[in-house]
C-alpha positions, -999 to +999 in steps of 0.1 A: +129+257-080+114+228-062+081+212-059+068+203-024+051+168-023+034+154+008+025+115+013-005+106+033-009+073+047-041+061+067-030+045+103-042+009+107-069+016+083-093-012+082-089-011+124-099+024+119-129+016+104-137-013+128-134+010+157-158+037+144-183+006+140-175-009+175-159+013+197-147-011+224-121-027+202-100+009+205-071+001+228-072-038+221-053-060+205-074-071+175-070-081+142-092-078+101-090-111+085-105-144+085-110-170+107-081-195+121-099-226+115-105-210+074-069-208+074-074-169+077-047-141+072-047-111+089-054-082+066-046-059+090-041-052+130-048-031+153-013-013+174-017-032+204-018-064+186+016-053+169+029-040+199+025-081+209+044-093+171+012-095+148+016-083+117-003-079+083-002-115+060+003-133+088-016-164+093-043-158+118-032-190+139+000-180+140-011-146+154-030-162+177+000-182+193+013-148+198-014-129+210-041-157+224-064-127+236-063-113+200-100-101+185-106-114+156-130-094+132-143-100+095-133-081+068-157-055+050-147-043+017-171-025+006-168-003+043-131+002+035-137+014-003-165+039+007-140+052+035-114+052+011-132+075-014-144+101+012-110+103+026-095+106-013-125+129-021-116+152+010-078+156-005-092+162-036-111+192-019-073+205-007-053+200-044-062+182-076-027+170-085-036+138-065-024+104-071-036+075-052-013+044-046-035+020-026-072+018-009-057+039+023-021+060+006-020+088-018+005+113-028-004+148-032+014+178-050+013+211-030+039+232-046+012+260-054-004+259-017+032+269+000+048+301+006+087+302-004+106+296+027+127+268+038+112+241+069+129+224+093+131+187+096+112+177+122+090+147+132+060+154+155+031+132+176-005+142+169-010+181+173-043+195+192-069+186+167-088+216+190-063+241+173-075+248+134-107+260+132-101+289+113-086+277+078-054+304+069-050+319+038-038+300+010-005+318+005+003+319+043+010+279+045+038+266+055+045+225+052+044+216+089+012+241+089-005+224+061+002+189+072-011+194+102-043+209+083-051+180+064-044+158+093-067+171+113-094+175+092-095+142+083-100+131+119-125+158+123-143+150+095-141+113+093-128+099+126-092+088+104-059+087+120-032+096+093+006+103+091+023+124+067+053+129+052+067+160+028+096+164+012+106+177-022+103+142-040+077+114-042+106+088-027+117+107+003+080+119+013+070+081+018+102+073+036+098+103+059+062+090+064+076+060+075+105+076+099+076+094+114+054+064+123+090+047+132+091+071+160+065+074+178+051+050+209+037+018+196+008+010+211-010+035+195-021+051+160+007+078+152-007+102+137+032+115+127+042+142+111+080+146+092+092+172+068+123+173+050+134+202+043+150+211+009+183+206+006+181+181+034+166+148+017+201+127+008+211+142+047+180+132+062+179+092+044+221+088+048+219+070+086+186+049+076+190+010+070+193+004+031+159-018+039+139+017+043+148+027+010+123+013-019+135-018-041+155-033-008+141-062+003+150-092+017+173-105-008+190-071-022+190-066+017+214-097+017+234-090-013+241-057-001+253-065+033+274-094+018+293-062+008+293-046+040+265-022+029+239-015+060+226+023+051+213+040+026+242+068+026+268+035+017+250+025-012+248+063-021+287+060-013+293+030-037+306+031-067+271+036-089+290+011-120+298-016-094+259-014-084+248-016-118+271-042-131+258-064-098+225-057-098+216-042-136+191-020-141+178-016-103+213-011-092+214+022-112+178+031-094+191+019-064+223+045-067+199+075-076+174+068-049+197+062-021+213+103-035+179+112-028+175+115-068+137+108-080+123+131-106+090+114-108+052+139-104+018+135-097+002+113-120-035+122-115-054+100-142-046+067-159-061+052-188-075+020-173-060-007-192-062-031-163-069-031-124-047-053-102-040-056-067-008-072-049+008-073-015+046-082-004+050-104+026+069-099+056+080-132+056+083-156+025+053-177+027+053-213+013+018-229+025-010-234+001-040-222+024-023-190+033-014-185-001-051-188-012-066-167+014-045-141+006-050-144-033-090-142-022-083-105-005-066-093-035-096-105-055-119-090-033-098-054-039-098-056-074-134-076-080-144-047-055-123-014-077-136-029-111-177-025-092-167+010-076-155+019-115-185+004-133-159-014-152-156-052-166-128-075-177-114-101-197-088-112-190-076-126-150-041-128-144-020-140-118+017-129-102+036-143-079+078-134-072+095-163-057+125-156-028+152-155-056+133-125-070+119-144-103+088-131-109+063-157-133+029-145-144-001-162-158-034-157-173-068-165-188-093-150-208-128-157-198-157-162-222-175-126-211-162-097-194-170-098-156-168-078-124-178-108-106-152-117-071-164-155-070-154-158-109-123-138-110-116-159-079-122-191-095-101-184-124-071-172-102-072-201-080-067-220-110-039-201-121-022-204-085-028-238-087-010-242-120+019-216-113+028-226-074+045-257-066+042-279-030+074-259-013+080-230-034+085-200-013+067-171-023+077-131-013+045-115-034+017-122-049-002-102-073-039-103-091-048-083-118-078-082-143-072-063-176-093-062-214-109-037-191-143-019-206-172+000-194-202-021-181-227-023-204-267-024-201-280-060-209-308-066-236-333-092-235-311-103-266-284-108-247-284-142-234-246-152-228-238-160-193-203-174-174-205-208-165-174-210-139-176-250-152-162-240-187-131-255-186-099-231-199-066-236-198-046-206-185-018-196-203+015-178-197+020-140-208 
C-alpha cells in the first residue's frame, strides 16, 4: 500500500496576476517589486525576464543592468492573498487532505481519488485545456488524468498557470514538480506535468544534481562535492554513518531523502502559535538596502496572513542564516497585540539593525510574529494604543 500525493505549484504567480490586470505585459520581460531608485527587489518575474538572467531577490538595479527593457510593476498583496485563497479554496473543492506551504504551493493527498494501477513516468507541456469538460467518475482517475484535471480547471476558472508534480511521497512530488518546469521551453509559463510512478521515485531522483534534492544548498552543495559527490543517487550511495558523522543530524535526512525515503502526510490544520514568513536567496546577499526591502515583503506576507486570519500578535521576531549556515534569531514583545505591517515593520527593522553587521553575508531571512490570538472587538474602555516611539530593546530567543 501506497498513498498518491500531488504538489501544485502556481507559475510566476504574482506575474500571473499582473497579466490578468494588464494584459499587455503577457510575453514581456517584466518584473513584481519595488522601484530601483527605493533600492527595490524583485519579488517575482515574469519568463521572459528570466529567460534574460532575472531572478526572484534580486535587486531591481541589478535586474535592470541585465534586462534594461525590463517592466517594472508594484506589488499588490492583498491581490495575491485573495488569488491565493480562490485557488486553495478550488483544491479544497477536489480533496480536503490539503496542506498549503506558501501564498502560491500546496500539497494535496489523493490516495482515495485514484484507481489501483501503476503510471508511467512522464513529464508533459500544457494539455488542451479544450479537452475536459465532462468531469469522470471519481474511481476512473488515473494520476496523469487527474493532474491534468486540476490543472485545467484552474486556468479555466481563474486564468492560473500551474505545474504539478505526483509521486508517492511529499519529497519526490515537489522535486518532480521542479523536473517538470526544468523541462520545458523558457520563455514561457510551464504548465508541466510529471508523475513518478511507484516503485520508481529513488530511480527517477538518482541522475539529478544533489542541489535538487531539499536541505542542499549552497554550502552542503560544496561540502559534498569536496567529496566528489554531484547527484543525488551518490549521496544515496554513500556510506549513511559517514554522512551523519559529517554533517549530524541532516546528514542522516540527507541519506533518507536522497533513497527516496520520506514518510511525512498531509497536515491539514495547525494550531496557530505563530505566523512567519521567510525566503532563501539565490545568491548570498550582504547589502543593507536589499536586506531591508526584502524584510519589508516578508512583513507585508505575514502583517497581510495575521489580517486574512483575524488574528493579532505579540511578539515580532526576526531570522536571518548567515553563509556558514548559523542561523541567529531575535525578538521583541510589543506593548499590545497588533496586525499592523508598519509596526511589525518598525520592530523588525530594529531587530535587523541589531542582529546584521556592515559585511555579513546573509543566505535567508525570515520574519515571524507569534503570542498569536484572535482579534478582539474594542470598548470605549479600551484606550491603550502602540506608540511605535516606545523604546524596547529586542532580545535574543
Amino acid at each position: 500500500m501506497y498513498r498518491t500525493f500531488i504538489h501544485v505549484d502556481l507559475d510566476a504567480f504574482y506575474c500571473a496576476i499582473e497579466e490578468q490586470r494588464d494584459p499587455t505585459l503577457r510575453g514581456r520581460p517584466f518584473a513584481v517589486g519595488g522601484q530601483p531608485g527605493e533600492r527595490g527587489v524583485v519579488a517575482s518575474c515574469s519568463y521572459p525576464a528570466r529567460h534574460l538572467g532575472v531572478r526572484s531577490a534580486m535587486s531591481m538595479a541589478q535586474a535592470l543592468t541585465l534586462c534594461p527593457r525590463l517592466i517594472i510593476v508594484p506589488s499588490r498583496h492583498a491581490a495575491y492573498r485573495a488569488a491565493s485563497e480562490q485557488v486553495m479554496s478550488l483544491l479544497r473543492g477536489i480533496t480536503p487532505l490539503l496542506e498549503q506551504l506558501s501564498i502560491d504551493e500546496a500539497f494535496l493527498d489523493v490516495t482515495t481519488l485514484l484507481r489501483p494501477a501503476s503510471a508511467t513516468s512522464q513529464a508533459a507541456a500544457k494539455p488542451d485545456i479544450q479537452s475536459s469538460d465532462a468531469v469522470p467518475d471519481e474511481a476512473l482517475w488515473m494520476p496523469h488524468t487527474l493532474a491534468e484535471h486540476i490543472q485545467q480547471r484552474i486556468w479555466q476558472e481563474l486564468g492560473l498557470p500551474c505545474s504539478l508534480g505526483i509521486a508517492t511521497s511529499k519529497l519526490v512530488a515537489k522535486i518532480a514538480t521542479d523536473y517538470g518546469k526544468a523541462n520545458t521551453p523558457k520563455r514561457q509559463s510551464p504548465q508541466a506535468i510529471c508523475v513518478v510512478a511507484p516503485g520508481e521515485e529513488a530511480i527517477f531522483i538518482d541522475p539529478l544534481p544533489a542541489t535538487a534534492l531539499w536541505g542542499v544548498g549552497p554550502k552542503t552543495a560544496a561540502a559534498l562535492a569536496a567529496l566528489g559527490i554531484s547527484t543525488i543517487g551518490e549521496i544515496a550511495r554513500w556510506p549513511q554513518q559517514d554522512l551523519i558523522r559529517r554533517f549530524g543530524q541532516h546528514g542522516y535526512t540527507l541519506s533518507q531523502h536522497a533513497r527516496a525515503v520520506d514518510r511525512r502526510e498531509i497536515v491539514t490544520v495547525r494550531e496557530a502559535k505563530s505566523v512567519s514568513s521567510e525566503t532563501t536567496f539565490s545568491q548570498d546577499v550582504k547589502d543593507w538596502e536589499q536586506l531591508h526591502a526584502t524584510l519589508q515583503e516578508l512583513v507585508e506576507d505575514v502583517a497581510g496572513t495575521l489580517q486574512r486570519r483575524h488574528l493579532q500578535g505579540t511578539t515580532v521576531k526576526l531570522k536571518l542564516r548567515w553563509s556558514d549556515f548559523t542561523t541567529p534569531t531575535r525578538q521583541a514583545t510589543l506593548p499590545v497585540p497588533t496586525d499592523a505591517s508598519e509596526v511589525i515593520r518598525t520592530m523588525a527593522t530594529q531587530l535587523l539593525r541589531q542582529l546584521w553587521m556592515e559585511g555579513q553575508t546573509v543566505r535567508l531571512m525570515g520574519v515571524g510574529v507569534s503570542g498569536i490570538s484572535p482579534i478582539q472587538q474594542l470598548t470605549l474602555w479600551d484606550t491603550k494604543s502602540w506608540d511605535t516611539s516606545n523604546n524596547l530593546t529586542p532580545q535574543p530567543f
